[in-house]
DOTORRO-277737 format. One record per residue (C-alpha): residue in three letters; residue number from 1; x, y, z. Coordinates in nm, 2 decimals. Example, Ala and Ser with C-alpha at 12.3 -4.5 7.8 and 13.67 -1.06 7.14 Angstrom:
% residues 2
<'Ala',1,<1.23,-0.45,0.78>>
<'Ser',2,<1.37,-0.11,0.71>>
This chain:
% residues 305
<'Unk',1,<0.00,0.00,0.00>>
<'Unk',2,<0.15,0.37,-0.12>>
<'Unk',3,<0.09,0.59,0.19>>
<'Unk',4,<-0.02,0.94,0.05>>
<'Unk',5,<0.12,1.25,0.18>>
<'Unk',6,<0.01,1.60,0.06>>
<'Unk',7,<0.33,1.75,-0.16>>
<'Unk',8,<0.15,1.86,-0.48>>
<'Unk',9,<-0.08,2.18,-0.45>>
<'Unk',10,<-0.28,2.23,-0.74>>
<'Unk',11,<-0.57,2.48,-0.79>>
<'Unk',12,<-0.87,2.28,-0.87>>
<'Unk',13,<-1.09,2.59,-0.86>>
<'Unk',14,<-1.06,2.96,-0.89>>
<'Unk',15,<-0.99,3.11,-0.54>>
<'Unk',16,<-0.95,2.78,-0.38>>
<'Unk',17,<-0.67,2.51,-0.35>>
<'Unk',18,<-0.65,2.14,-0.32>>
<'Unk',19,<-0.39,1.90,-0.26>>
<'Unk',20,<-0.31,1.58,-0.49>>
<'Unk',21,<-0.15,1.34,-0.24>>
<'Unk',22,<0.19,1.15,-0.41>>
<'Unk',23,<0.33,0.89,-0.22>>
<'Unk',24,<0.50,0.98,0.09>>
<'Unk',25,<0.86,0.91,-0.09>>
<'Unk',26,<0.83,1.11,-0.35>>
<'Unk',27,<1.11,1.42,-0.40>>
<'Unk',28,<1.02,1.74,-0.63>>
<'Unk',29,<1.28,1.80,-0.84>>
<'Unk',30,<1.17,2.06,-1.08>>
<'Unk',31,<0.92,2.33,-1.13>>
<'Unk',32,<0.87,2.57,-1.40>>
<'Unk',33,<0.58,2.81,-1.40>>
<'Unk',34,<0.48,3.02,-1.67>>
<'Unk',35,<0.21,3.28,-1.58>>
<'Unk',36,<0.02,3.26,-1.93>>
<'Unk',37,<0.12,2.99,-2.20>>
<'Unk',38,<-0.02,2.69,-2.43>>
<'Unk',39,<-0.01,2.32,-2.36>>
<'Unk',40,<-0.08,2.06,-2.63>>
<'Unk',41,<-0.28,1.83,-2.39>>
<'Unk',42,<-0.25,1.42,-2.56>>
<'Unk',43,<-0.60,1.30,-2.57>>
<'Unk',44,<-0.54,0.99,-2.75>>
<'Unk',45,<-0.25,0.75,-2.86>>
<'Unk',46,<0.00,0.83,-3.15>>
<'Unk',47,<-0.18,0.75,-3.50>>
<'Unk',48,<-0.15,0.89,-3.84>>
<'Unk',49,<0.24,1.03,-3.77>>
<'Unk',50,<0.13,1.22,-3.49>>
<'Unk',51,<-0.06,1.25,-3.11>>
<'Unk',52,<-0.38,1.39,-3.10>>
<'Unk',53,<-0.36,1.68,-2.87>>
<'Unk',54,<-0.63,1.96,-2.79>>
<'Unk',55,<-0.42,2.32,-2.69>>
<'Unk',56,<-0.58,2.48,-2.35>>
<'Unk',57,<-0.42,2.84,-2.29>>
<'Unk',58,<-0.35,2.93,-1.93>>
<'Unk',59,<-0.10,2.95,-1.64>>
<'Unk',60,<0.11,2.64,-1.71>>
<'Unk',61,<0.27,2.48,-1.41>>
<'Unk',62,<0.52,2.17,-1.49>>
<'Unk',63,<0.68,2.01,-1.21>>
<'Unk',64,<0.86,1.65,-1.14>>
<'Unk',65,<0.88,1.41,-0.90>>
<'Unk',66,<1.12,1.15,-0.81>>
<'Unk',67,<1.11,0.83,-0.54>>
<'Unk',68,<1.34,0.53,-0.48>>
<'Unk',69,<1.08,0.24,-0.41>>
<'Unk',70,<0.95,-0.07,-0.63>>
<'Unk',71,<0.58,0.02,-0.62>>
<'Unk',72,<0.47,-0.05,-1.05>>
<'Unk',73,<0.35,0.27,-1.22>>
<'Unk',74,<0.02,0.17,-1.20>>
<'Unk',75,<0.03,0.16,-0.83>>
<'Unk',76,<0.10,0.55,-0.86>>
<'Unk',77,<-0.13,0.64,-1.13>>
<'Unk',78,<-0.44,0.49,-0.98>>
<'Unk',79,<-0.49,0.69,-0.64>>
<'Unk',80,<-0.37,1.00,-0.85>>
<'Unk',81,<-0.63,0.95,-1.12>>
<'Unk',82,<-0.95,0.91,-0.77>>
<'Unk',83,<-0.82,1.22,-0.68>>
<'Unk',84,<-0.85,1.38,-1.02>>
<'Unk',85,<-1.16,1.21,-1.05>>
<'Unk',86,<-1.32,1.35,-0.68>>
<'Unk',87,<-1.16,1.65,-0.77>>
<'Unk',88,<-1.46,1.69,-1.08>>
<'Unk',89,<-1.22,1.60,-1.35>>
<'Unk',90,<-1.30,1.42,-1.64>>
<'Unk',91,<-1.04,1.12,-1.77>>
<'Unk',92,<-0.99,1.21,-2.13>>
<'Unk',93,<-0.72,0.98,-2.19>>
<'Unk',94,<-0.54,0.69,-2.08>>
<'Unk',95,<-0.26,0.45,-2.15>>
<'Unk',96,<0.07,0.27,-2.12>>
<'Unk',97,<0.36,0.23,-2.32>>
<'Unk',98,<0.28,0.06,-2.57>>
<'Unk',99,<-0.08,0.11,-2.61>>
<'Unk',100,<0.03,0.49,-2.67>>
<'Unk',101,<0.25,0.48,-2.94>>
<'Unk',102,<0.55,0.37,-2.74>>
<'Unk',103,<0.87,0.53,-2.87>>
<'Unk',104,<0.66,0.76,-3.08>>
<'Unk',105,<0.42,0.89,-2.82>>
<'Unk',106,<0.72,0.95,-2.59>>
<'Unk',107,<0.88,1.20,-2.83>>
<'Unk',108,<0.55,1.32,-2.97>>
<'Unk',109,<0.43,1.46,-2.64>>
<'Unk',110,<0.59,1.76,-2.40>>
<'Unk',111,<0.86,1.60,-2.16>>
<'Unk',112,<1.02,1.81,-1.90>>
<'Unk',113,<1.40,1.72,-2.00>>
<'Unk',114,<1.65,1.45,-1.88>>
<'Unk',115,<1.76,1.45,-1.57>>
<'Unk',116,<1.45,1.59,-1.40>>
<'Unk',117,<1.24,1.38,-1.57>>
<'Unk',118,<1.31,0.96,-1.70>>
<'Unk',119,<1.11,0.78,-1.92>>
<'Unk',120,<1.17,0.43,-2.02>>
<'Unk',121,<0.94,0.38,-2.34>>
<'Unk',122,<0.85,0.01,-2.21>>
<'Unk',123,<0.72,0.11,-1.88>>
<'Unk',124,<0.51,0.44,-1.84>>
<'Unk',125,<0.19,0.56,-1.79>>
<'Unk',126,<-0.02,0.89,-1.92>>
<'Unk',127,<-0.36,1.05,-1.86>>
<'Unk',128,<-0.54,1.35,-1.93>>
<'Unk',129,<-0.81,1.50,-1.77>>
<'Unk',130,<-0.97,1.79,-1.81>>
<'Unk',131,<-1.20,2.00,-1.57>>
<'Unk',132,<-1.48,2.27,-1.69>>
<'Unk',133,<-1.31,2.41,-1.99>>
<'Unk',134,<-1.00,2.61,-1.91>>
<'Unk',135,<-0.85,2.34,-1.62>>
<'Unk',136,<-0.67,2.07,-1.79>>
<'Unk',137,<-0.42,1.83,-1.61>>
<'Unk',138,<-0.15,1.58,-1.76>>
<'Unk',139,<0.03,1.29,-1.54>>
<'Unk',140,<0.28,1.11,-1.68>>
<'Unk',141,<0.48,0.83,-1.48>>
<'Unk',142,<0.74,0.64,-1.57>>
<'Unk',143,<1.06,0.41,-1.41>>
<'Unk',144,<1.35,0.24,-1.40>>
<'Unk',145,<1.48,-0.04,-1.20>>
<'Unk',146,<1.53,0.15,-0.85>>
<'Unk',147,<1.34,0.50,-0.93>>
<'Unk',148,<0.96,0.61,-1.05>>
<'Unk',149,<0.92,0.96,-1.20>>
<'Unk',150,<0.63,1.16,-1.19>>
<'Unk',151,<0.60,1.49,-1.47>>
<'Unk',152,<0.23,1.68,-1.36>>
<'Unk',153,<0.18,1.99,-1.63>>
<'Unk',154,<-0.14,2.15,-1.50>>
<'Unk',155,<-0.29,2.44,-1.73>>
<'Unk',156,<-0.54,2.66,-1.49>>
<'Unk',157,<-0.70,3.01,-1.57>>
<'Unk',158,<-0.47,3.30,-1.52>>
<'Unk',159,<-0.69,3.42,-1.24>>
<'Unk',160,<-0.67,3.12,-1.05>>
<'Unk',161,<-0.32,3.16,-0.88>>
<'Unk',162,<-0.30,2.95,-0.61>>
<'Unk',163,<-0.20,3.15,-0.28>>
<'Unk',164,<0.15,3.03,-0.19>>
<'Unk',165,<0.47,3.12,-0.24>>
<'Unk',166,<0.61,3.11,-0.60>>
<'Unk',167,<0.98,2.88,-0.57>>
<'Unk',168,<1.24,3.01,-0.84>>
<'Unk',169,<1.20,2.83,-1.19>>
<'Unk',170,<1.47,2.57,-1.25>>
<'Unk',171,<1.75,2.64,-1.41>>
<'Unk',172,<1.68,2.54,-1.78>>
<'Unk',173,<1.87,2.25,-1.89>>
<'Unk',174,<2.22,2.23,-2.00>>
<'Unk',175,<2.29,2.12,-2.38>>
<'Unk',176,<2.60,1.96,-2.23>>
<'Unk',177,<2.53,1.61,-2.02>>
<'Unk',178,<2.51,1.54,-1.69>>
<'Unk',179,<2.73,1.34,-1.51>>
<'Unk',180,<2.49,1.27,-1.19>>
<'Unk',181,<2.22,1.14,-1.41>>
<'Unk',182,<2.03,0.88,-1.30>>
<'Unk',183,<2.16,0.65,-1.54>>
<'Unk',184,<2.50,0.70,-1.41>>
<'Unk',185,<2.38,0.59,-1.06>>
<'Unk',186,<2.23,0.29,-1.21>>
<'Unk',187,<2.53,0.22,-1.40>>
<'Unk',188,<2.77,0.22,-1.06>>
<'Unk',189,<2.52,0.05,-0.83>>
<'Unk',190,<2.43,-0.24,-1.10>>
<'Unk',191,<2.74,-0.22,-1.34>>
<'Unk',192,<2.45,-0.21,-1.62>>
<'Unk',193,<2.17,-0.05,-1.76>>
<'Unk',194,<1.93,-0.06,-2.06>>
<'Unk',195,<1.97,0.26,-2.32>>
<'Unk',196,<1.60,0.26,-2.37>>
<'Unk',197,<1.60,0.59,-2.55>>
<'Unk',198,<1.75,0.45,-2.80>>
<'Unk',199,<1.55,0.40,-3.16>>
<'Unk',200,<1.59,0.17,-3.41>>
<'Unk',201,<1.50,0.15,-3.79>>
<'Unk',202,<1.19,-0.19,-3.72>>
<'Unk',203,<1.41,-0.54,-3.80>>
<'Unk',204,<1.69,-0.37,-3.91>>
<'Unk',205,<2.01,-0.30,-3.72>>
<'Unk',206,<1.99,0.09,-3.82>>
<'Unk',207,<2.00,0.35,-3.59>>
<'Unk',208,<1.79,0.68,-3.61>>
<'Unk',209,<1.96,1.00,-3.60>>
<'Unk',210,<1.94,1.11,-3.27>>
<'Unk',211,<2.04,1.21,-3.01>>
<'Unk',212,<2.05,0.99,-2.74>>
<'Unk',213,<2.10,1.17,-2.42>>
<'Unk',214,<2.21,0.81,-2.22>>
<'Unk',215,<2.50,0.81,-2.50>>
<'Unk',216,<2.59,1.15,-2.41>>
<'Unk',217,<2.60,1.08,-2.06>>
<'Unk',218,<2.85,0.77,-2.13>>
<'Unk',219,<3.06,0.98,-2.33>>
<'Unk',220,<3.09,1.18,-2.02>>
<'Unk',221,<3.14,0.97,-1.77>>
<'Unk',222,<3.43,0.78,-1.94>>
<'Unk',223,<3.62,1.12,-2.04>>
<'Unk',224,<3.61,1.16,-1.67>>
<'Unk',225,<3.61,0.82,-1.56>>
<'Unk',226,<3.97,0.67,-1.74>>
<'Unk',227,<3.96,0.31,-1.53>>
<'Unk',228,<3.63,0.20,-1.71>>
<'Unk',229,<3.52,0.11,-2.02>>
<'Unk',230,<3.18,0.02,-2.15>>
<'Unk',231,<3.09,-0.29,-2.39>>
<'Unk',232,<2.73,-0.30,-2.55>>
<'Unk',233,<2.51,-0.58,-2.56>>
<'Unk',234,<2.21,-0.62,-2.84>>
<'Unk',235,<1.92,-0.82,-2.72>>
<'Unk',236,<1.60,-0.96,-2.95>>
<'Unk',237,<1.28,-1.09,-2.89>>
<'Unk',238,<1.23,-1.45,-2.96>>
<'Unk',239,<1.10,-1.43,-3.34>>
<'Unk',240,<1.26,-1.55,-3.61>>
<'Unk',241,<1.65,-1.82,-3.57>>
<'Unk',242,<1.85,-1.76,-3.28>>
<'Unk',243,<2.13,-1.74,-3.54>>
<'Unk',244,<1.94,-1.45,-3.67>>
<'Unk',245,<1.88,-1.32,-3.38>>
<'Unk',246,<2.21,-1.31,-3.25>>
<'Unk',247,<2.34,-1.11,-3.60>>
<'Unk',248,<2.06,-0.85,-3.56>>
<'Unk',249,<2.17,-0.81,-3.23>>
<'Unk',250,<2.49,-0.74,-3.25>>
<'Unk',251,<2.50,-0.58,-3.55>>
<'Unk',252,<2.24,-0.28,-3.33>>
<'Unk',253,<2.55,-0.35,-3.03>>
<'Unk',254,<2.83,-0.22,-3.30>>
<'Unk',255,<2.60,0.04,-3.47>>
<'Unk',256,<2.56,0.19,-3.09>>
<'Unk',257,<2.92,0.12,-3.05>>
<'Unk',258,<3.00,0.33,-3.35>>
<'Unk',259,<2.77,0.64,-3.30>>
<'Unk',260,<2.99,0.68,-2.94>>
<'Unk',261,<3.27,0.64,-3.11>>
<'Unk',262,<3.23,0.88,-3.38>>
<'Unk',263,<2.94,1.13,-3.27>>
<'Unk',264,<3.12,1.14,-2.89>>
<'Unk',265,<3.52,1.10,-2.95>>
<'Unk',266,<3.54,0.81,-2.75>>
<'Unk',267,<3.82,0.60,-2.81>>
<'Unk',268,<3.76,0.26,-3.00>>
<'Unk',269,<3.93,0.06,-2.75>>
<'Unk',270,<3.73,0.18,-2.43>>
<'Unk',271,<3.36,0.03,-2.58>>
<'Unk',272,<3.32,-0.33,-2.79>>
<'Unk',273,<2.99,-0.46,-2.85>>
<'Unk',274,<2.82,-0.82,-2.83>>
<'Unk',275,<2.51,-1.01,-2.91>>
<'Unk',276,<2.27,-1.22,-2.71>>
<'Unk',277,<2.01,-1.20,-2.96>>
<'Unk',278,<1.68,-1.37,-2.73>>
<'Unk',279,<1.90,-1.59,-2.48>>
<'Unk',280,<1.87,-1.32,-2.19>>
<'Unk',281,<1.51,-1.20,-2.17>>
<'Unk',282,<1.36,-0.93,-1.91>>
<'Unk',283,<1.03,-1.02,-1.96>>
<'Unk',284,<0.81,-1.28,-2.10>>
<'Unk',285,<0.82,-1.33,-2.51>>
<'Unk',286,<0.46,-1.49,-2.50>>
<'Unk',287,<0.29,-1.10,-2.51>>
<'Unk',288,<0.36,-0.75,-2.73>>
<'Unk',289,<0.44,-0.60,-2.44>>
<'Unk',290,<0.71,-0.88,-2.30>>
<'Unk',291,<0.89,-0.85,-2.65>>
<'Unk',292,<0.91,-0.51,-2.69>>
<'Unk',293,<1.06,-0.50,-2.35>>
<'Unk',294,<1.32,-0.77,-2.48>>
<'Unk',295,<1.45,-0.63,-2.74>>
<'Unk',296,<1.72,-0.34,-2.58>>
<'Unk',297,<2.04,-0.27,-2.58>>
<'Unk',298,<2.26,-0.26,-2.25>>
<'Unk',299,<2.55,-0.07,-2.18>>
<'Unk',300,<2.75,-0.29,-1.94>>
<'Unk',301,<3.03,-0.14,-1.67>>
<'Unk',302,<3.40,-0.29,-1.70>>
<'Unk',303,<3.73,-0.18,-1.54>>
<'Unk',304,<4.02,-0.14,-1.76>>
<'Unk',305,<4.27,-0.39,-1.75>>
């Protein structure tokens, strides 16, 4: 059982103020307010090369949350989604991962950017709701092995200020990467992590343009970092030979490999890359969901000599 605890104050009404409980864990991170500005709000899941989205105008609040913990991000959503719901909001939307558009909806929809906010494209949640017409609400939750992320963009009349202190907009992000990203934690307390931002070209061993933001943060963290290296390991779902597997995966290890190399200036003989094609599943290859989980690509951590 989550317990709630009262962290997120959102105005649910013109002069008056209501609290949407998040777990008692959870740790804001970021918070950018602007006093009147647009939101495309998702109210469906990517289709036709694009997300359906309906623009409310308004004071825009964004903000993220972050807690250590293994409660599923369906355990967050739901008391989240009652209180939007007892609140007088209507549920306009609602989906997960894959059933949105996966990698497309991800990229198709406004994310507060990396490190404040994390979202593994096989394992997140989104709803919209809306409230009257000029109070909309946006939840999106998301995790990794050891953390759950929480982005909340709330778009409320400009009248309808809520009556507490205004904290300091975060600083906006850095084009260069950060070094204390969570992936960097993962990849020191684990010694590996999956690069799920990472797109692919469908059965192919392509790799779309870019750019990857974990890739920047490796590049980082070995320029700074000289007694590790990193080698790459492709991973398949279980369709098709394991012979064929096993190419297509290591052929996506050494195109990854190659883009660090090149794009980053990292040296060739600090990353290699491997394939397991489907002998080292994550999930179950019976279902979409436990396939498209499967196929990945790991960065794994190794000490120089």
């Amino acid at each position: 059982m989550i317990r709630p605890l009262a962290v997120l104050a959102l105005a649910f009404g013109p002069g008056s103020l209501q609290a949407l409980d998040l777990p008692a864990e959870a740790q804001p991170v970021s918070e950018r307010i602007s006093p009147l500005d647009s939101y495309v709000l998702p109210v469906g899941a990517y289709a036709d090369g694009a997300v359906p989205g309906r623009i409310v105008e308004g004071r825009v609040e964004r903000s993220t949350w972050r807690m250590r913990g293994t409660a599923t991000t369906l355990q967050i959503l739901s008391p989240l989604r009652e209180q939007l719901e007892d609140a007088g909001y209507e549920i306009l939307f609602e989906c997960a991962a894959a059933q949105c558009g996966g990698f497309d909806f991800r990229f198709g929809t406004e994310i507060v950017p990396a490190p404040d906010m994390h979202v593994d494209i096989r394992d997140f949640r989104f709803l919209s709701a809306l409230r009257g017409d000029d109070q909309a609400l946006s939840l999106l939750i998301s995790r990794n092995q050891t953390t759950a992320y929480v982005q909340v963009i709330d778009v409320m009349p400009v009248d309808a200020v809520p009556d507490r202190p205004e904290p300091s907009a975060s600083p906006e992000p850095s084009d260069e990467p950060e070094t204390d990203d969570s992936l960097v934690e993962l990849l020191l307390e684990q010694g590996h992590i999956v690069l799920d931002d990472l797109a692919f070209v469908s059965g192919a061993g392509t790799l779309e343009n870019g750019p990857y933001r974990s890739l920047q943060v490796i590049a980082q963290f070995l320029a700074e970092n000289p007694q590790y290296r990193i080698a790459f390991v492709g991973h398949t779902d279980s369709v098709g030979s394991l012979e064929a597997n096993i190419e297509l995966s290591r052929r996506r290890a050494a195109v990854v490999r190659q883009r660090l190399i090149e794009t980053h200036g990292v040296a060739a003989d600090r990353v290699s890359a491997e394939g397991m094609g489907y002998l080292a599943p994550v999930a179950s290859n019976l279902t979409p969901e436990g396939r498209e989980r499967n196929r990945r690509v790991e960065a794994i951590l190794l000490q120089e000599g």
